[in-house]
N, C-alpha and C positions, 0 to 999 in steps of 0.2 A: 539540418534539423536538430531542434535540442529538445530533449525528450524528459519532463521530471517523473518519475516513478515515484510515488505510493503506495506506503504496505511496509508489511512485515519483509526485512532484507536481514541476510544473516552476517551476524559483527565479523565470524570468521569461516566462510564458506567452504572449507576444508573439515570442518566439523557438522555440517549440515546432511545428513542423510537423506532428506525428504520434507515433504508439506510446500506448505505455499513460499515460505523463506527458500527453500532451493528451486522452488520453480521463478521464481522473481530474480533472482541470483542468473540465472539460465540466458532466461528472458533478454535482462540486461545486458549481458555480456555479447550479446548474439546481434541486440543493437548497436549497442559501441562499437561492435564492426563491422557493421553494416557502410560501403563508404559515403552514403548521404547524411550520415547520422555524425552531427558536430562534435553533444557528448550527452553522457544521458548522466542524471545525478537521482539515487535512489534517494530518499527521505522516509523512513523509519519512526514514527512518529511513537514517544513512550516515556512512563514516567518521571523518567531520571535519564537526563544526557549521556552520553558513551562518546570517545570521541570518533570522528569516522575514519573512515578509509577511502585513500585512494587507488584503485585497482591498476589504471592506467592516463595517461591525459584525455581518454575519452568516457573514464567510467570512474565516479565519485559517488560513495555514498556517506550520508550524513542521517546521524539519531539526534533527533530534537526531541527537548524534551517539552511536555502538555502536561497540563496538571489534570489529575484525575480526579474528578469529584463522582464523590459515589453517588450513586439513582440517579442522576441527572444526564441522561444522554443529551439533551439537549445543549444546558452547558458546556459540556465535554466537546462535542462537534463544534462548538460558538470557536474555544479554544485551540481545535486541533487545524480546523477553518482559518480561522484568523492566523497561528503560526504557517500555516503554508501560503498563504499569500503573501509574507512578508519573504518567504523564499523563491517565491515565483517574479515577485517585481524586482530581487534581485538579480536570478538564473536567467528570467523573461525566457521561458520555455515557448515552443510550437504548440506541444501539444501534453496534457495530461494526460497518465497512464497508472489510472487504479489501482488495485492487488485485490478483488474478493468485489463482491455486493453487499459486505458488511460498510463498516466506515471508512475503509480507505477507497470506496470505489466512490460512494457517497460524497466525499471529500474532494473527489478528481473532477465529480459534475458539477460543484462550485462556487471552482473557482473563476468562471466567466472565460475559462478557455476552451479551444478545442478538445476535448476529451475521448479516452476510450479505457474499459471496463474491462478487462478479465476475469472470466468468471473462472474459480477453482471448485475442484470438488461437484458431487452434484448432493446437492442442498436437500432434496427430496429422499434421496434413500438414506443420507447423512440423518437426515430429521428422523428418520424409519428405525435406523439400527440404532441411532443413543436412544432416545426416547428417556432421556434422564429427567424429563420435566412435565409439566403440561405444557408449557410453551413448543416445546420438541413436538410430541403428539399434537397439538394444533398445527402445528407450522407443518406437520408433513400431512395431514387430511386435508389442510387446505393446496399443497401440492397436487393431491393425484388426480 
């Protein structure tokens, strides 16, 4: 099975204490050795390329870069969309494997493959404790 990961992946995972870059770091690792699992390749999607790393011959990850256009989520996903397709018809993955319900999960559903979503965090008491917005307060009244 060859598995593309989505999300936030950390450049140096010996520096990662926590969040969703050390749980996606975990994740992966756990697949790559898994013995059904071909190789899995994370994809890091962000403004300015970095170049990647190779963990093992079963575990690559790569930071592509997406242009960031401000206010426009729309566009932005057009872009973040469009570059990972252009890595999946090369990887030809089994299966998509999100990071978040923000846009790299959104991302994982697509791409016209089989997909799966990890959700991080729980979003509702997340929305509770910042409350740094109206968006925040909205988004967690319309949680409970």
């Amino acid at each position: 099975m060859r598995i593309l990961m989505v999300g936030p992946f950390p450049e140096d995972p010996d520096r990662v204490v926590g969040g969703v870059e050390a749980a996606a770091y975990a994740i992966a690792r756990a697949l790559s050795e898994h013995e059904d699992v071909e190789k899995v390749l994370a994809v890091d999607l962000r403004t300015s390329a970095t170049p990647g790393r190779v963990y093992s011959d079963k575990l690559e990850a790569r930071f592509a870069k997406v242009p960031f256009i401000n206010g426009d989520a729309l566009v932005r996903s057009w872009f973040a969309v469009n570059a990972l397709r252009g890595i999946a018809k090369a990887f030809r993955p089994d299966v998509v494997h999100g990071q978040g319900i923000g846009r790299p999960g959104d991302i994982a559903t697509q791409l016209g493959l089989p997909a799966v979503v990890t959700v991080h965090g729980m979003v509702h008491l997340e929305a509770r404790v910042t409350e740094q917005n109206l968006f925040s307060r909205l988004k967690a009244a319309a949680l409970d």
